[in-house]
Each structure stands twice: as structure tokens, then as C-alpha cells.
C-alpha positions in Angstrom: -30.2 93.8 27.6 -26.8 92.5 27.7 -25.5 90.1 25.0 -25.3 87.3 27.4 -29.0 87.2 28.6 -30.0 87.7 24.7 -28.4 84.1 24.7 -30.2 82.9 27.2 -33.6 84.6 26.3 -33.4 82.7 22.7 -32.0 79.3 24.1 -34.8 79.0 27.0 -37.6 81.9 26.8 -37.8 84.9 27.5 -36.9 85.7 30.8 -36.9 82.1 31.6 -33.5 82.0 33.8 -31.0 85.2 34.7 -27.6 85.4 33.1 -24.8 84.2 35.0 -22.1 85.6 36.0 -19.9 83.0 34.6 -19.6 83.6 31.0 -16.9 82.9 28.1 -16.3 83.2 24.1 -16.6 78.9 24.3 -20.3 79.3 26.4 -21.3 82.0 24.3 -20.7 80.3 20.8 -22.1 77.0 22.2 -25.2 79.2 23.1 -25.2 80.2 19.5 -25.5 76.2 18.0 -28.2 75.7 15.1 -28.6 72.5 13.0 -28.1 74.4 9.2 -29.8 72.1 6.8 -29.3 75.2 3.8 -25.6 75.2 2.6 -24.1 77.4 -0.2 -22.0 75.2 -2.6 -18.4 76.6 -1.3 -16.3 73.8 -0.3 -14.7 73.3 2.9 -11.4 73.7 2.7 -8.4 71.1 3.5 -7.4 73.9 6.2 -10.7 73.9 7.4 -11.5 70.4 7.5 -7.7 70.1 9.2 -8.8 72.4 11.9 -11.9 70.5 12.9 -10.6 67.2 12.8 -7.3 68.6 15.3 -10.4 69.7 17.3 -12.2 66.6 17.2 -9.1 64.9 18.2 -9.1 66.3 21.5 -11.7 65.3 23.0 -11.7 62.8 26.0 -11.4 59.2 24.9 -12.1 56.4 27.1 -8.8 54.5 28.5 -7.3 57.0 25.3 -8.4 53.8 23.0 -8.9 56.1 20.7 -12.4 53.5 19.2 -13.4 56.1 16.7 -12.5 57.2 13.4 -14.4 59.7 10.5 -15.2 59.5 7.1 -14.8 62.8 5.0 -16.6 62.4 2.0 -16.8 65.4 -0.4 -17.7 63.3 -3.8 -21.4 64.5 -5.0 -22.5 60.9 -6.3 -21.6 59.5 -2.9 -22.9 62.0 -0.7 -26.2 61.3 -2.6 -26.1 58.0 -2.6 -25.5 58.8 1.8 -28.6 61.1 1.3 -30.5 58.4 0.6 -28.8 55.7 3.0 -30.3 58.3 5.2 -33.7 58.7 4.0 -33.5 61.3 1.3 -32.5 64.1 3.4 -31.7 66.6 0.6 -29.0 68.6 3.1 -27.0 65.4 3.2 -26.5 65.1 -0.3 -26.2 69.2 -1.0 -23.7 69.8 2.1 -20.3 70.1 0.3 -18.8 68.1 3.4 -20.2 64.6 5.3 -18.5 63.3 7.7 -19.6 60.1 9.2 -18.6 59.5 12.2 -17.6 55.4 13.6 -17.5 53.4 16.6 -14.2 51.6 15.4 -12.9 48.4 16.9 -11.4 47.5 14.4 -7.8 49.2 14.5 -7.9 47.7 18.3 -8.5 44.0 16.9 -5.5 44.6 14.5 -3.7 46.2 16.9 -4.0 43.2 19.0 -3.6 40.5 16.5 0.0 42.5 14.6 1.1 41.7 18.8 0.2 38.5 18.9 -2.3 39.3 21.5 -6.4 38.1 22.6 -8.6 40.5 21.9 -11.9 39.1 23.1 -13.1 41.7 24.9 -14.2 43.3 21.8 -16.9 41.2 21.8 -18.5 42.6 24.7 -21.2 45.6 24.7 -19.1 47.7 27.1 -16.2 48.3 23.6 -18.8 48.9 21.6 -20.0 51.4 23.8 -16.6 53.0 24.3 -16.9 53.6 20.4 -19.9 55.1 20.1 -19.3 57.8 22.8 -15.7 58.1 21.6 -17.3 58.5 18.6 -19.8 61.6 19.9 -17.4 63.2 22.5 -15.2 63.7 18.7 -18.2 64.9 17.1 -19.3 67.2 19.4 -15.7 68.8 19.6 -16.0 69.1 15.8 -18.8 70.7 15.3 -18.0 73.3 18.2 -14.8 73.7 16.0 -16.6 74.2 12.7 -19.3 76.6 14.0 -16.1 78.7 15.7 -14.8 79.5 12.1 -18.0 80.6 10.8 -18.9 76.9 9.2 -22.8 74.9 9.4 -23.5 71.3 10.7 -26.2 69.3 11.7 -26.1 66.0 13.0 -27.8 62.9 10.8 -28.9 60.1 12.9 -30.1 58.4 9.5 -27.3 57.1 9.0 -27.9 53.7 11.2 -31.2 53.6 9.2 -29.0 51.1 6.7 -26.0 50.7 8.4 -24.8 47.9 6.2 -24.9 49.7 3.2 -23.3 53.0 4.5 -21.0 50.5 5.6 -20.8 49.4 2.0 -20.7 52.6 0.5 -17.8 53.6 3.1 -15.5 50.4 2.8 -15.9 50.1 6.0 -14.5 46.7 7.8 -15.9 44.3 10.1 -15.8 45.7 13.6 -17.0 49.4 12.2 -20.3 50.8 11.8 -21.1 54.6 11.0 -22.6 56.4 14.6 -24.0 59.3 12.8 -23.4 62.1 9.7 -23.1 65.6 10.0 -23.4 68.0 7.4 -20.8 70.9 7.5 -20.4 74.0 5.2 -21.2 77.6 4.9 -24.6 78.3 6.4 -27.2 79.9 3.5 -28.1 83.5 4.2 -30.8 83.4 2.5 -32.1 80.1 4.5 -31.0 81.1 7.9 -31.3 78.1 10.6 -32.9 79.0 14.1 -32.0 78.3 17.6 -34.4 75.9 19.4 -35.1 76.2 22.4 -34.4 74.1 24.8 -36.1 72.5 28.3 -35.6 74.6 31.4 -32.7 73.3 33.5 -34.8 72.1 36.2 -35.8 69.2 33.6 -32.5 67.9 32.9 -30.4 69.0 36.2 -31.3 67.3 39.1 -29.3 67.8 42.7 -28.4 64.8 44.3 -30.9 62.6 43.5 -33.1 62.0 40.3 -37.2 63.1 40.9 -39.2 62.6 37.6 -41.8 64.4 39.1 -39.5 67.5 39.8 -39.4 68.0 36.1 -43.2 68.0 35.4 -43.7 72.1 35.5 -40.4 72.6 33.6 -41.7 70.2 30.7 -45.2 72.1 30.8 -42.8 75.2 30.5 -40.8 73.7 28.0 -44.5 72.6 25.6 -45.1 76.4 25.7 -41.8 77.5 24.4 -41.9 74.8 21.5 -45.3 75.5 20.7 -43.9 79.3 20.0 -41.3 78.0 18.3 -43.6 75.8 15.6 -45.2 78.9 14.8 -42.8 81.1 14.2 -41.0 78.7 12.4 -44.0 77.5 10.4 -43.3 74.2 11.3 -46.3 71.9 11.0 -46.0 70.1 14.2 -49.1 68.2 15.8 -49.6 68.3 19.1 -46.7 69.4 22.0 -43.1 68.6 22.1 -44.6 66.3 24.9 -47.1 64.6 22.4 -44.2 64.4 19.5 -41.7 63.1 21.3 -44.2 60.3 22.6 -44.9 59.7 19.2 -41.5 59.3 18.2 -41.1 56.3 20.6 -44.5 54.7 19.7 -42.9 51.1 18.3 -40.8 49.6 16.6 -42.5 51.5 13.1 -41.3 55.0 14.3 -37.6 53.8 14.1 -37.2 54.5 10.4 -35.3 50.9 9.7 -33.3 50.9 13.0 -35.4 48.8 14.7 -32.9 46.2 13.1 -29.8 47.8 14.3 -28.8 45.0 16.8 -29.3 42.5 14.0 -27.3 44.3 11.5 -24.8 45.2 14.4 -24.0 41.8 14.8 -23.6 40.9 10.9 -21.1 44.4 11.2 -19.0 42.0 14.2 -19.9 43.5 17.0 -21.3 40.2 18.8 -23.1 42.4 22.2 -22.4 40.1 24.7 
């Protein structure tokens, strides 16, 4: 079995799609992505972290607004006090690097103001939304960057669980709120992370038009492979990925705090119009 279908065969299932002909060192490490949540204490280096950010940096960026910015923090007390921003996640405060990652309108606003400019657009969903996928498109070209030099991240979406007091914690001004976290270091051996799988393509790739019923046998497909996964993993996961995902999305309780994100949003000075 070549290397390349090996990939495949662990992203999707066993004999789930062939390899492609089109292959590369970028597809195959992408392939290769884990969330680590076990870190060895090693720091990450000013080189490293230098790399990553050059990495992050170019990624697309709407109208090259540039609406995002990053917060390394390496300080123990305040990645712990993070950790718990975030719900206790114990990787957030034992990662030797967070970086929290910001939809940032604020350099804009000042930007506008220093040349006597309006800047009222800001006020409207469509920036803020500029910020937050600035925000990812940066992120995601990070942690490509990191994993390429041998590094761990995961992504930590509890960070808008309190957004004002990351935001707090952070010094962060009106007009920026922290998107997400991510952990980065050196992956423990001893605790290795796993690659999920993930749907077939027929569930997220559609050809000219959009069909939710197209993607019923690839989901079915897709409960199978996840149910594999909990087991091997000895995860203790009730139900399908079907079932937990639906649970996930149940009400407003499942949100973990960020039911009141639009609320606190607008105390952060985005106003959503």
C-alpha cells in the first residue's frame, strides 16, 4: 500500500476512496493533522513561534484589511487562568504556548480616526465578519506551519465561553474579541493524539447544486467510521456522530456560556447592525 492511500485509509476508512493522483508534501502533511491535547513542557522557541506567525501572515485577507491580530501567551499563571476562561481544559493551561487568535477592528478604527476619517462601517456585521475569517484563514496557516516543524496544536473554541474576561485577561480594547485559542508545543509520545476521521466527500462536496439528501448514505458511512473510532479510542461516546452532534445543538444550554456571545459582543463594540 502506498503512503498516499495509507493517508487516505486513516482520514476516511479503509478503502473508503482511491488515492489520487494529485499528491504533494503540503496535502500529505495536512492529511497528517491531529488535535494534541498532551504536550511535553519544552518551550516553543522565539524562532519557532517567528516561523508560524510569518506563516500565518500569509494567508488571504479580505480587501488585505488585515482585521486580525494574536496573542502569544507563554506565562503559566495566565495560561491557567485562559484554561479556565475556557472551561478548565487542562491542555490550555499545560501547553507551553497559547495563542489567541482576534477579530480586530480596532487598529482600522484608529487607523481611521489618526486620518481624520469616518469609520462607521465598522459597526456593521459584514467587518466583523471580515475579522473572524481573517482571523481563521491566519490560524489555519499557523497551525499547518507549526505541525510542518514537528510542533502540536489544537484549536480551543472556549475561548468565546467568557469573552469579556479573556478580553480582560488579554488587555484587549474595545472593537477586539478573542475568535479562538490554540495550544501549540511538542506533541507527548507517550500520549499520542489520533487522526479522526472524517465524512466521505460526497457529504461535504456537492457539484453544482446543494442536495441534502445526496449526503444521507455518506453520513450513514461516516456513523460507522466514528463508531470505530470511539472504540478504539476508548472514548465514551453515546450514541452516533449523527446523535452527538444533534445533541450538541439541542438549545441554548449546550452552548457552554456562548449563548450570550451577541450580548457580550456588543458590550466588546461590535454593534452587529
Amino acid at each position: 500500500m502506498s503512503d498516499t492511500q495509507s493517508r487516505l485509509d486513516i482520514r476516511y476508512g479503509s478503502n473508503a476512496m482511491p488515492a489520487p493522483q494529485s499528491w504533494s508534501p503540503v496535502i500529505d502533511s495536512l492529511l497528517g493533522h491531529c488535535s494534541v491535547r498532551s504536550y511535553l513542557p519544552t518551550p516553543v522557541s522565539d524562532d519557532q513561534l517567528t516561523a508560524i506567525i510569518a506563516a500565518a501572515q500569509s494567508a488571504s485577507s479580505s480587501s488585505n484589511l488585515q482585521a486580525w491580530s494574536v496573542v502569544a501567551v507563554r506565562d503559566p499563571a495566565a495560561r491557567a487562568a485562559l484554561a479556565e476562561c475556557a472551561g478548565g481544559q487542562a491542555h490550555v493551561r499545560d501547553a507551553p504556548l497559547q495563542l489567541v487568535w482576534l477579530a480586530d477592528l480596532a487598529r482600522l478604527e484608529g487607523l481611521a480616526t489618526s486620518n481624520e476619517r469616518p469609520s462607521a462601517a465598522l459597526d456593521y456585521m459584514e467587518m466583523f465578519l471580515v475579522g473572524v475569517i481573517d482571523a481563521a484563514l491566519a490560524a489555519q496557516n499557523a497551525a499547518a506551519a507549526a505541525e510542518s516543524i514537528g510542533l502540536g496544536t489544537v484549536y480551543i473554541g472556549g475561548m468565546r465561553n467568557k469573552p469579556e474576561a479573556v478580553a480582560e485577561l488579554l488587555n484587549l480594547p474595545p472593537r477586539v474579541v478573542a475568535v479562538f485559542g490554540m495550544c501549540v508545543g511538542t506533541p507527548d509520545p507517550a500520549k499520542p493524539a489520533a487522526v479522526k476521521p472524517r465524512p466521505p466527500q460526497s457529504v461535504v462536496m456537492h457539484h453544482e447544486r446543494y442536495s441534502l439528501p445526496a449526503q444521507a448514505p455518506g453520513i450513514e458511512a461516516y456513523n460507522a467510521a466514528m463508531a470505530s473510532f470511539y472504540e478504539e479510542q476508548k472514548m465514551n461516546v453515546h450514541g452516533t456522530w449523527a446523535i452527538h452532534s444533534a445533541k450538541r445543538i439541542a438549545g441554548p444550554e449546550t452552548l457552554s456560556g456562548r449563548d450570550h456571545l451577541v450580548e457580550a459582543l456588543h458590550k466588546r463594540g461590535f454593534e452587529l447592525k
